[in-house]
C-alpha positions in Angstrom: 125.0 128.6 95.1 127.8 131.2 96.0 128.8 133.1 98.9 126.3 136.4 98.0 123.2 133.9 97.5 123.7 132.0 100.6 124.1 135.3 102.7 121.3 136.7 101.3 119.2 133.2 102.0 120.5 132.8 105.8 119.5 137.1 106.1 115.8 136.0 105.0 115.5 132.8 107.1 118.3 132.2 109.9 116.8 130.4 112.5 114.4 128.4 109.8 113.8 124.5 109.9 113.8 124.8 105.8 112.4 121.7 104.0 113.2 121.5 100.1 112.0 118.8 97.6 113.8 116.0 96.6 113.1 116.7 92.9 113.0 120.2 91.3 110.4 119.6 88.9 107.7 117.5 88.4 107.5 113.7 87.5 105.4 114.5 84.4 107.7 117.0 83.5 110.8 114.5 83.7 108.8 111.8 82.2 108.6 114.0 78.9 111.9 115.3 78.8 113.5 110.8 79.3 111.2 110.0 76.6 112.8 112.4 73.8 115.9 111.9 75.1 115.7 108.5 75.2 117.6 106.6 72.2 117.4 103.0 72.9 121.1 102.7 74.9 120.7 105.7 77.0 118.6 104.3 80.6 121.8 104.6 83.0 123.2 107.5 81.3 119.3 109.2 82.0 119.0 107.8 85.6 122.3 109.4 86.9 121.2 112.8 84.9 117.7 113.0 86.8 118.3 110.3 89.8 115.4 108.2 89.2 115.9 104.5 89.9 116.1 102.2 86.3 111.7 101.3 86.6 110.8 105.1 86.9 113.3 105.5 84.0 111.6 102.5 81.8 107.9 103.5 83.2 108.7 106.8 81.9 109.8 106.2 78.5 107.0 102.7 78.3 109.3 99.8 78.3 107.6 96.9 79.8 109.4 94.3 81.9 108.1 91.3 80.4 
């Protein structure tokens, strides 16, 4: 974040209970962004990149655990 931003952040709110989302963007968003990344090899590589567990990762691109 760096020294300037986080001054700047504890100016605005110091004394602040701040709560922040796990995730910065949506699921959908995600979801689309896994699928055309997704090459057939790639699930572990893609849940480390956007810390989603190895079903949301499969949901999202339509594997089936049959």
């Amino acid at each position: 974040m760096g020294e300037e931003a986080m001054l700047k952040l504890f100016t605005v709110y110091r004394g602040q209970l701040l709560t922040l989302p796990m995730r910065m963007y949506a699921g959908e968003k995600v979801a689309k962004s896994v699928k055309k990344q997704f090459n057939g090899h790639n699930t572990a590589e893609l849940m480390h990149k956007y810390d989603y567990s190895q079903r949301w990762i499969s949901k999202a691109i339509g594997q089936r655990n049959n």
